[in-house]
BADRENLUM-238056 format. One record per residue (C-alpha): x, y, z; residue number from 1; residue in three letters. Coordinates in steps of 0.05 Angstrom, whole numbers, m for minus. Layout:
# residues N
((X Y Z) NUM "ALA")
...
//
This chain:
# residues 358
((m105 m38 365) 1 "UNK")
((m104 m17 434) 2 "UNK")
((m161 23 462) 3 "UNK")
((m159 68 522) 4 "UNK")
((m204 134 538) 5 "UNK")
((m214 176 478) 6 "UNK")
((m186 237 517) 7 "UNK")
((m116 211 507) 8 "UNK")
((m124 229 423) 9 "UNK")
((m93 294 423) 10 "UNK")
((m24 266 455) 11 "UNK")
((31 253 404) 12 "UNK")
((59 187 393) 13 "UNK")
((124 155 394) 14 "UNK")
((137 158 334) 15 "UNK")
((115 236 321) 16 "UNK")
((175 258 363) 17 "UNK")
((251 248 359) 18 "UNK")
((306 237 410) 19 "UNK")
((315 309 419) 20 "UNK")
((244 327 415) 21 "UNK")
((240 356 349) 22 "UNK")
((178 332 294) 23 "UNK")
((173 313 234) 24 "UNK")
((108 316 197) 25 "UNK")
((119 249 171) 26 "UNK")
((89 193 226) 27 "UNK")
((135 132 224) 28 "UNK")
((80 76 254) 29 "UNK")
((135 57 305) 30 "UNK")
((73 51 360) 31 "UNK")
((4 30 353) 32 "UNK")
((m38 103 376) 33 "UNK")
((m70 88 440) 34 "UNK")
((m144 102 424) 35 "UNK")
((m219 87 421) 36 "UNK")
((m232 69 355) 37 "UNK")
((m312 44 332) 38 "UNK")
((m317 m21 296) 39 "UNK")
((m345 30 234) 40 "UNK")
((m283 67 240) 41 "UNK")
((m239 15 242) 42 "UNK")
((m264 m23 178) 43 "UNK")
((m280 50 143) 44 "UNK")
((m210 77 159) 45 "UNK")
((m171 17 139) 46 "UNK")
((m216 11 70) 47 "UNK")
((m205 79 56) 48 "UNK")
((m131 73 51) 49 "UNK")
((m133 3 25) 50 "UNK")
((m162 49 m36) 51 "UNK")
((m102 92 m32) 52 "UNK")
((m49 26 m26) 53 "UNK")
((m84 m5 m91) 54 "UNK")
((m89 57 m132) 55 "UNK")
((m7 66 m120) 56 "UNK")
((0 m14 m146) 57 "UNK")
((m41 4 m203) 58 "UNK")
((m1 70 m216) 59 "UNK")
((63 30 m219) 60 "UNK")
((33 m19 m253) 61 "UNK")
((20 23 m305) 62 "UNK")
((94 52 m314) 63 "UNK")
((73 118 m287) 64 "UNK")
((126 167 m280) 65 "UNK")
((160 200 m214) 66 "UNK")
((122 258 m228) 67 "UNK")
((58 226 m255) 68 "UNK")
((62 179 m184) 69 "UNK")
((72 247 m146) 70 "UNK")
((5 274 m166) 71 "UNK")
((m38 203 m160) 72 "UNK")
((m11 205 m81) 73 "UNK")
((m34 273 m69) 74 "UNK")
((m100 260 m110) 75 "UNK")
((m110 193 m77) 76 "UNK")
((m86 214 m11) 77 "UNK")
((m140 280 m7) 78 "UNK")
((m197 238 m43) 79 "UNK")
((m195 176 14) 80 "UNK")
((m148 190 83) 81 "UNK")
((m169 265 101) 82 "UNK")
((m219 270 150) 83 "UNK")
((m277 309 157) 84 "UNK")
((m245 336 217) 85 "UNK")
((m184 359 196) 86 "UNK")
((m154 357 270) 87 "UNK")
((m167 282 263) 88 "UNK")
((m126 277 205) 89 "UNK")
((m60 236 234) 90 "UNK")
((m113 197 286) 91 "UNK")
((m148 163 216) 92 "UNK")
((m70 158 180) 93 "UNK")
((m49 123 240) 94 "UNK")
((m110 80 258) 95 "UNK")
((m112 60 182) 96 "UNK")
((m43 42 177) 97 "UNK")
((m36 6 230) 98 "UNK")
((m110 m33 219) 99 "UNK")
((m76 m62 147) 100 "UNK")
((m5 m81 185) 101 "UNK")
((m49 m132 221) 102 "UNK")
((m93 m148 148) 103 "UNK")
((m30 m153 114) 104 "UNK")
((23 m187 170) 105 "UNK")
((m9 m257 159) 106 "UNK")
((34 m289 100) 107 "UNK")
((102 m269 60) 108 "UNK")
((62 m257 m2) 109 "UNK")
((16 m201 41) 110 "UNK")
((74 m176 83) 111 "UNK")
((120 m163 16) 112 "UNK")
((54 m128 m21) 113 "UNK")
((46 m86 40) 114 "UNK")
((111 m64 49) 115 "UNK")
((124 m43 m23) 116 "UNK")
((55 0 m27) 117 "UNK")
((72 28 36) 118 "UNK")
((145 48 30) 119 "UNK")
((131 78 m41) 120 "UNK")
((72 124 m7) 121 "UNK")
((117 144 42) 122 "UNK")
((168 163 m12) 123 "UNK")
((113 208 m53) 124 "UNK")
((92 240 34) 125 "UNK")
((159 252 40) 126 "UNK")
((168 294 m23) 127 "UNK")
((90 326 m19) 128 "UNK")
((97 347 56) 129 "UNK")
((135 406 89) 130 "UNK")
((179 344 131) 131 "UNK")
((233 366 186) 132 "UNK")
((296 329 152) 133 "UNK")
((334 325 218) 134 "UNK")
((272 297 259) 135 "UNK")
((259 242 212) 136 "UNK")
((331 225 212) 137 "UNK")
((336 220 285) 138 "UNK")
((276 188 291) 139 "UNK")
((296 136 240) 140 "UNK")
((362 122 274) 141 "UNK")
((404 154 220) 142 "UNK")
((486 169 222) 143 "UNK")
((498 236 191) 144 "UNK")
((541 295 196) 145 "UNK")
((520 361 175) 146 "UNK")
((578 385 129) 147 "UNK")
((606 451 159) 148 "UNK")
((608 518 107) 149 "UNK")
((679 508 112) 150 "UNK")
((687 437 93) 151 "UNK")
((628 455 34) 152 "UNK")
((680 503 12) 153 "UNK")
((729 453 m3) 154 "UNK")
((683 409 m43) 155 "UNK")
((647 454 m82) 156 "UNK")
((675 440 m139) 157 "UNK")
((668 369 m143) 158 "UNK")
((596 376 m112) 159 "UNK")
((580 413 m177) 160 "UNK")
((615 368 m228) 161 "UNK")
((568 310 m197) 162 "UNK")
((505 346 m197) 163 "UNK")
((518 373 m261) 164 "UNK")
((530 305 m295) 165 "UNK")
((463 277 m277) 166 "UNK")
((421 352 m290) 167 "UNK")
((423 353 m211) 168 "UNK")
((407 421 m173) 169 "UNK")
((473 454 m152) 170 "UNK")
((485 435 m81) 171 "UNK")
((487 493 m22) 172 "UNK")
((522 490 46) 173 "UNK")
((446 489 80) 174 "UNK")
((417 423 80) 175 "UNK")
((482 375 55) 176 "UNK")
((489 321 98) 177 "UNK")
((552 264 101) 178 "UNK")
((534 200 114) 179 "UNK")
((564 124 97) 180 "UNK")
((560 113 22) 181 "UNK")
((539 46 45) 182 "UNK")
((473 82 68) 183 "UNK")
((449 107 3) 184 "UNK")
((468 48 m57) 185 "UNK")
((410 79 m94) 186 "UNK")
((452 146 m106) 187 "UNK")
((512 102 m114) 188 "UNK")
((491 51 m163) 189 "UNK")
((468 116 m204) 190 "UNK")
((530 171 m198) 191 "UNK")
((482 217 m162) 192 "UNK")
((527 226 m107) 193 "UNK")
((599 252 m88) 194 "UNK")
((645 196 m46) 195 "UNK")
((704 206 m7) 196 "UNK")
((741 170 43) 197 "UNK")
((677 136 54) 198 "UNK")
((625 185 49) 199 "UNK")
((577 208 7) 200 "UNK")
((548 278 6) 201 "UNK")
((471 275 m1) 202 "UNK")
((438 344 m20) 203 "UNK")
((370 360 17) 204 "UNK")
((344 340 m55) 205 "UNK")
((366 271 m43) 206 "UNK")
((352 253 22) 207 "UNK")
((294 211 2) 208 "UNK")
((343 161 m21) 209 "UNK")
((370 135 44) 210 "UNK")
((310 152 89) 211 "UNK")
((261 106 52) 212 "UNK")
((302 44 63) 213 "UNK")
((302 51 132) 214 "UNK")
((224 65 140) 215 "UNK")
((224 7 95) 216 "UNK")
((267 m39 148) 217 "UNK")
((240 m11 204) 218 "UNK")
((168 m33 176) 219 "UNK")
((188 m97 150) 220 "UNK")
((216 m122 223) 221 "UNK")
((142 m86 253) 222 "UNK")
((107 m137 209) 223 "UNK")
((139 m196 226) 224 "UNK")
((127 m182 295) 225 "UNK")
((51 m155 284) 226 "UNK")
((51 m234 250) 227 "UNK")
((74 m259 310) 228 "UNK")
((24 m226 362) 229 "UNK")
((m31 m240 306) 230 "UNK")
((m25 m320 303) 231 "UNK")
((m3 m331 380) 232 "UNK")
((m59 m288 419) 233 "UNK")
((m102 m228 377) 234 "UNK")
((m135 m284 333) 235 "UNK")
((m165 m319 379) 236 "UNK")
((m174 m261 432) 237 "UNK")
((m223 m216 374) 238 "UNK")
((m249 m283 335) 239 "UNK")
((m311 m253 352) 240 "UNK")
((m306 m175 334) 241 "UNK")
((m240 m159 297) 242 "UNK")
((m218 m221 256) 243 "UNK")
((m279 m228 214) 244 "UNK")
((m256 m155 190) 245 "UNK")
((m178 m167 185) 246 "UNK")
((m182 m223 146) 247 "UNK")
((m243 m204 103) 248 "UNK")
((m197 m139 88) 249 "UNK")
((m150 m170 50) 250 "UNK")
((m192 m195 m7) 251 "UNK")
((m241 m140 m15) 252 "UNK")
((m250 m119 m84) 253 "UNK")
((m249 m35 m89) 254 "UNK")
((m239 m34 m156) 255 "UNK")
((m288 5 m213) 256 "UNK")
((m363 m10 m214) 257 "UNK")
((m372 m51 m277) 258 "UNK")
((m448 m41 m275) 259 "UNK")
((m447 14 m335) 260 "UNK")
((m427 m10 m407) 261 "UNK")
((m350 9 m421) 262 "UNK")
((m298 m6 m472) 263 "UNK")
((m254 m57 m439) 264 "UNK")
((m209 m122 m478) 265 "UNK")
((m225 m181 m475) 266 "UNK")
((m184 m241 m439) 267 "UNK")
((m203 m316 m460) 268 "UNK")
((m200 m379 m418) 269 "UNK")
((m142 m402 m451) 270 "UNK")
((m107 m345 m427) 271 "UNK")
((m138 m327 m363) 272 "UNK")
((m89 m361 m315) 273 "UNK")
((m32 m324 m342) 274 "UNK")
((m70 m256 m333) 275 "UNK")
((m88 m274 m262) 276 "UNK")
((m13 m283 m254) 277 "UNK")
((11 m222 m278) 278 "UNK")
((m51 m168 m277) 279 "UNK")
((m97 m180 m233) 280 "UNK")
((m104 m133 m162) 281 "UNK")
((m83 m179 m102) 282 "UNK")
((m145 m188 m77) 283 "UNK")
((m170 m219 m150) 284 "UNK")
((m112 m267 m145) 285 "UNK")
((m133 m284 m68) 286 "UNK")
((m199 m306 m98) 287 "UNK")
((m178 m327 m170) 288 "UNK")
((m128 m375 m124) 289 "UNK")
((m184 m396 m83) 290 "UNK")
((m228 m418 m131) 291 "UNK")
((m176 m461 m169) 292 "UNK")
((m155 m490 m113) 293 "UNK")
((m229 m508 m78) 294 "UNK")
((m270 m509 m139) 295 "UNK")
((m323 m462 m102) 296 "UNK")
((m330 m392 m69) 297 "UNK")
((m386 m366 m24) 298 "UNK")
((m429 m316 m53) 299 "UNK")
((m399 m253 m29) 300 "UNK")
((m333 m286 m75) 301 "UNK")
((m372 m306 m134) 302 "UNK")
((m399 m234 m136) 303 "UNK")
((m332 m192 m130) 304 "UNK")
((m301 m243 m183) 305 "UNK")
((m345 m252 m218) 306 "UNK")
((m365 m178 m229) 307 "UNK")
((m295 m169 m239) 308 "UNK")
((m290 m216 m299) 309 "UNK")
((m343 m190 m335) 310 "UNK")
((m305 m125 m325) 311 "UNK")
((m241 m139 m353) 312 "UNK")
((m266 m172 m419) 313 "UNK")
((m292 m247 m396) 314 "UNK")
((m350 m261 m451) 315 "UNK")
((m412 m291 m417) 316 "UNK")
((m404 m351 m452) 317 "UNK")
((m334 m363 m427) 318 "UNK")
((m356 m345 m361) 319 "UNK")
((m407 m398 m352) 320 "UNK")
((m350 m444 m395) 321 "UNK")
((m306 m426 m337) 322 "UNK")
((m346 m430 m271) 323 "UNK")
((m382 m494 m287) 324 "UNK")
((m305 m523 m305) 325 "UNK")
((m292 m510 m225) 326 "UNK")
((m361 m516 m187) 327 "UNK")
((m385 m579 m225) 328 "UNK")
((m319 m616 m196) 329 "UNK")
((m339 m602 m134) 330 "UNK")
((m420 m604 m137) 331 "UNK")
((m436 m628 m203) 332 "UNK")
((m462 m602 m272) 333 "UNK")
((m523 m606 m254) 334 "UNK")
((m533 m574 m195) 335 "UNK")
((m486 m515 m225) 336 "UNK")
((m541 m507 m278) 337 "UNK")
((m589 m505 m231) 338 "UNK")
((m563 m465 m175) 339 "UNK")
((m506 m421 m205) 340 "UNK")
((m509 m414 m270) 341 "UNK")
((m578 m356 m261) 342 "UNK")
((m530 m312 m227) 343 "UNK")
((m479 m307 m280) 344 "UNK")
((m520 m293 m337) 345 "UNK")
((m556 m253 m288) 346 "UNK")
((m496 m208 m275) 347 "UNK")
((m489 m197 m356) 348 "UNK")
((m565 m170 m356) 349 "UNK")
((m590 m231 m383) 350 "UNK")
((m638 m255 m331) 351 "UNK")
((m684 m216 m287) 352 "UNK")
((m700 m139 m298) 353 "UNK")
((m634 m156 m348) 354 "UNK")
((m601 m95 m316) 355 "UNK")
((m529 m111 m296) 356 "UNK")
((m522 m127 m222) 357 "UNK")
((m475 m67 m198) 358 "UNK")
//
């Protein structure tokens, strides 16, 4: 993150303008935002949407619906990435974004988690916001024609036969734009979209469709690069003050507080590598992985996974069964007993004040 004087905040950025100097509401992250930024800020910011990121996953996860995902954004969005100063609004949305391309820019497996979360919130932005079309296409780079009232004349017809066949809103000669069917496969691939001699007619309705591959590839080549600058000079350069917090982002648990008594399954150690696999948030499989691999986790690990299991339905019993399997390769059964096995059964209530460690 670059930091200047905090009097250059209220300048727009790159990305916030187009070739012809129009704006969309929509930031595109094509330039870092040249700003002071606190070390609290900088961790809060990127946490904050790091909440937003994981409750999308989970939302999808869960087979949500367009319109059920539509509301969680705008929910998710106003609970965690407004700020108390609403003027600083796009300052924290930048700062955060860009905080998590340098979490999430150090491995495929981050970049490809990153870049899915963040494309599909820019979808749900781009539907929720009052966005300048136009802007966002010039900004993005986008070939398009706007199709002239005469030209709309001439394909009305067929324009409504498509958009009738797939319960489509009738198109209108304001906002239909002609760009290379090769643009927009998702409208192709379904029949949402009238082709001819190469084109296909996208209604302002459908727009969506070819911008968010491009703000997709646009990111994609941003974090390979981000990579680059991250493993050849900003690791080293911040080992002291920023890379402690970039890489301890990435395997943060935010999930629910499993301190309170709920109604949850239950998994069992036969099948608990399979769950990892498929259910578990990223940064439970960072640690889940972790553990397998080194047979041990500090304490701030053993906590967030541990916590975690007991959440999701690990009995206490298979607990211990499964953390003395991996720590007593490593230091023994009996020093496990000794030294770990307190603060297991202590975070299922049964040692101490036996009051779940939140």
């Amino acid at each position: 993150m670059d930091v200047i004087d905090r009097s250059q905040k209220n300048k727009p950025s790159a990305s916030s303008l187009s070739s012809n100097g129009l704006r969309s509401t929509l930031p595109l992250y094509h330039t870092a935002p040249v700003l002071e930024v606190r070390l609290e800020d900088f961790e809060r910011f990127a946490v904050d949407r790091l909440i937003v990121l994981r409750g999308i996953s989970d939302g999808l996860a869960r087979g949500k619906k367009p319109d059920e995902m539509e509301k969680l954004v705008r929910d998710l969005w106003k609970a965690n990435l407004r700020h108390s100063q609403a003027s600083e609004d796009l300052n924290k949305d930048l700062i955060s974004h860009f905080v998590l391309r340098l979490v999430y820019c150090r491995s495929e497996e981050l970049r490809k988690w990153f870049l899915s979360m963040e494309s599909t919130l820019f979808r749900y932005r781009f539907r929720l916001e009052n966005t300048d079309h136009l802007a966002l296409m010039n900004e993005l780079g986008i070939s398009y024609e706007v199709v002239s009232a005469t030209e709309f004349g001439d394909l009305r017809e067929n324009l409504n036969l498509v958009a009738r066949s797939v319960n489509q809103p009738l198109p209108t000669p304001i906002g239909l734009y002609k760009v290379s069917f090769e643009q927009v496969p998702e409208l192709v691939a379904t029949r949402k979209v009238f082709i001819q001699k190469g084109y296909a007619y996208v209604g302002v309705n459908q727009v969506v469709s070819f911008v968010v591959p491009h703000f997709r590839s646009h990111l994609s080549k941003a974090l390979v690069l981000t990579n680059r600058k991250w493993t050849s000079m900003i690791r080293e350069q911040e080992k002291d003050r920023l890379t402690p917090i970039v890489e301890a982002l990435a395997t943060s648990y935010l999930g629910p507080d499993y301190g309170q008594d709920r109604e949850f399954g239950e998994i069992s150690l036969k099948d608990i590598d399979q769950v990892a696999r498929t259910s578990f948030p990223l940064c439970m499989q960072h640690l889940f992985n972790a553990l397998r691999d080194d047979h041990h986790l500090k304490h701030g690990g053993r906590m967030q996974l541990g916590l975690f299991l007991k959440g999701v339905g690990l009995k206490l019993d298979d607990a211990l069964a499964f953390w003395k399997a991996e720590f007593s390769q490593k230091v023994g059964s009996e020093r496990f007993d000794k030294e770990y096995a307190y603060g297991i059964r202590h975070n299922y209530g049964k040692e101490g004040k036996r009051t779940v460690n939140a």
